[in-house]
VEXNUDO-426603 format. One record per residue (C-alpha): residue number from 0; y, z, x. Coordinates in nm, 3 decimals. Layout:
BEGIN
  seq        y        z        x
  NUM        Y        Z        X
...
This chain:
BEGIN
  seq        y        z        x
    0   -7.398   10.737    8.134
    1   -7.460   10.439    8.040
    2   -7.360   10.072    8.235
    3   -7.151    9.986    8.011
    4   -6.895   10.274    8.032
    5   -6.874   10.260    8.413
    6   -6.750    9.889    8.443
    7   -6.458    9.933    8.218
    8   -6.321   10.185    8.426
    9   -6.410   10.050    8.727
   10   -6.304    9.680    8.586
   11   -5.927    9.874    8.529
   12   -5.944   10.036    8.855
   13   -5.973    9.667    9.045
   14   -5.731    9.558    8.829
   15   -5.451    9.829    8.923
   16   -5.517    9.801    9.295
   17   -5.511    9.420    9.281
   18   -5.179    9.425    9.146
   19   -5.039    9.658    9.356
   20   -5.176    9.446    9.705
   21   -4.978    9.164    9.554
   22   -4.609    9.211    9.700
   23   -4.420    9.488    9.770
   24   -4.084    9.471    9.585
   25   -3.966    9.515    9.993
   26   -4.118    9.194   10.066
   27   -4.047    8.992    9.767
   28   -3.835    8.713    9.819
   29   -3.639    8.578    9.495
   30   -3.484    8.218    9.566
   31   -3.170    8.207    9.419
   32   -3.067    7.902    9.240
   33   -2.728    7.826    9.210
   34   -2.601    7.502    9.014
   35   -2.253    7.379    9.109
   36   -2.115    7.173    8.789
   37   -1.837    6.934    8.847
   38   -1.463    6.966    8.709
   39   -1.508    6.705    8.401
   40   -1.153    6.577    8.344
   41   -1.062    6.377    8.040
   42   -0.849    6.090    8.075
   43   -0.688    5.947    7.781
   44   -0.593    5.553    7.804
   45   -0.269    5.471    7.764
   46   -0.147    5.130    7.638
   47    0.077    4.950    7.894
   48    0.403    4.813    7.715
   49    0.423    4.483    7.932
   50    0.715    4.207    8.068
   51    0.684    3.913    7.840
   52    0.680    3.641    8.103
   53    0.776    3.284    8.046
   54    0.393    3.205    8.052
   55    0.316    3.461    7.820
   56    0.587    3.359    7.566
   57    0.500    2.985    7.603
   58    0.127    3.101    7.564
   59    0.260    3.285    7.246
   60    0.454    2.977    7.089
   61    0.145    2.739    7.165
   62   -0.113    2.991    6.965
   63    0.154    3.061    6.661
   64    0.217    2.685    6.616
   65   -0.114    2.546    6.657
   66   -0.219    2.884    6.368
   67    0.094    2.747    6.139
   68   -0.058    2.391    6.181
   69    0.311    2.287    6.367
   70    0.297    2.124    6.702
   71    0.480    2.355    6.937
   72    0.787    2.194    6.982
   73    0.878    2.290    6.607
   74    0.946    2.664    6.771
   75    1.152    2.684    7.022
   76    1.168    3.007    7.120
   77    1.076    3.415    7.056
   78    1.303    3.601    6.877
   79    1.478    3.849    7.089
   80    1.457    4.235    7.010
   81    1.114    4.224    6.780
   82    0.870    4.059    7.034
   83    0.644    4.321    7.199
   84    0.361    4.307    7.459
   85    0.101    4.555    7.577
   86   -0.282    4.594    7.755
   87   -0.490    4.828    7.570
   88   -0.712    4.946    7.871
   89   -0.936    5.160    7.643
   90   -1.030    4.800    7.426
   91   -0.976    4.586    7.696
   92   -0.703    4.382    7.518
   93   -0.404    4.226    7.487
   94   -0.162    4.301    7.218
   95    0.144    4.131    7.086
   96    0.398    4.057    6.821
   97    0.651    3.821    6.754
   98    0.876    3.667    6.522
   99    0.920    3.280    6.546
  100    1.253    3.081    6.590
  101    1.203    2.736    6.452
  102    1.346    2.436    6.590
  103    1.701    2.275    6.412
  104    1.487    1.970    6.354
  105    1.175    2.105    6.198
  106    1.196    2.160    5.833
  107    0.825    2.283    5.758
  108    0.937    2.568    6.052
  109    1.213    2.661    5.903
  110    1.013    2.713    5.586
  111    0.732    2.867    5.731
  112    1.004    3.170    5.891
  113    1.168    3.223    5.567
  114    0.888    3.284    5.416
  115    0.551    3.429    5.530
  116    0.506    3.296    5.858
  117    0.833    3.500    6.019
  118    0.652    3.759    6.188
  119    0.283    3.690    6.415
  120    0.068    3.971    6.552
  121   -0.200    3.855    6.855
  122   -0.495    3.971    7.022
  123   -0.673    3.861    7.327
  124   -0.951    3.965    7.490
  125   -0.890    4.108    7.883
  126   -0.997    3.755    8.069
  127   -0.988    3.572    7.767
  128   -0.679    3.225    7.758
  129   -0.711    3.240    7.373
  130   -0.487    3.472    7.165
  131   -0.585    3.520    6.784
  132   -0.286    3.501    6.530
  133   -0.261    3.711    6.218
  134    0.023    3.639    6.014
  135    0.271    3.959    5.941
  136    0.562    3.805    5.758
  137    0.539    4.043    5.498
  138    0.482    4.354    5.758
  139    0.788    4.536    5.716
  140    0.792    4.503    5.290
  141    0.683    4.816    5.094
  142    0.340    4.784    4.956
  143    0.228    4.546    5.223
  144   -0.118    4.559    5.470
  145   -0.169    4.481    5.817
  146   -0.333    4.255    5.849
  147   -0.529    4.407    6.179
  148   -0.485    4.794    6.307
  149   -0.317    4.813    6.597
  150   -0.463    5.094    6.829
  151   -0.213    5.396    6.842
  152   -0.184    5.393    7.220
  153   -0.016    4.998    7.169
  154    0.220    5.134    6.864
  155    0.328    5.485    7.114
  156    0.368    5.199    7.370
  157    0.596    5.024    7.165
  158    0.755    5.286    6.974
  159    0.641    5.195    6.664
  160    0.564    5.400    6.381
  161    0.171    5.546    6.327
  162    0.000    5.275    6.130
  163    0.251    5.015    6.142
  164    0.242    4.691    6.218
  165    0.570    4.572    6.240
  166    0.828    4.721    6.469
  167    1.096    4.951    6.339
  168    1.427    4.794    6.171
């Protein structure tokens, strides 16, 4: 026999008992992993319909004049039953909308609610003082756009109709 024909036998041989001094299957020892996921819960933001307070109305009348190029004084109030006010927590702003009653005494404000300027949507941001106007006279005509999208969660707040931006007759 040659050299060559006894090591690879005795090359498997070492092989086969090496493997079997390894570990018993008695003493083998599996560490069990276990991962624990948390519960994920979705939480959908809801808008928060909101009072209108006396210093949110004023604030209001101050940003819709000084966007209509009035002085304040030329409004003298909200109208009653079409002014709305909500927090979008999910934007982090403030939403509103209001139609204008224009002071006895100024004629340009009595113009500007016939016409285009009768109805005002507003935006500010959460720790913001400044509201941004967008005029919506023309909101609740056929054919018209809105002039910004208000988030559903602020229209379901106010019970207004998906995708509309003035508030239902």
């Amino acid at each position: 026999m040659t050299r060559r024909t006894l090591i690879v036998p005795a090359m498997l041989a070492s092989a086969l008992l090496l493997g079997a001094c390894g570990s018993s299957p008695a003493s083998t020892t599996t560490a069990a992993t276990t991962t624990s996921v948390a519960p994920t819960t979705t939480t959908i933001a809801h808008a928060e319909d909101l009072r209108v307070t006396p210093a949110v109305r004023r604030s209001l009348l101050d940003a819709a004049a000084a966007y209509h190029q009035l002085p304040a004084s030329d409004y003298v109030r909200l109208r009653a039953g079409i002014t709305y006010y909500a927090f979008d927590p999910a934007r982090r702003t403030y939403y509103a909308a209001a139609g204008l009653v224009p002071s006895s005494s100024s004629l340009p404000a009595q113009v500007g609610t016939q016409d285009d300027g009768a109805y005002n949507l507003f935006t500010k941001l959460e720790g913001s003082s400044t509201w941004t106007v967008y005029d919506d006279g023309l909101g609740a005509a056929q054919d018209s756009t809105c002039p910004i999208e208000i988030p559903a969660a602020v229209l379901a707040a106010w019970n207004w109709q998906a995708g509309s931006c003035y508030p239902p007759a």
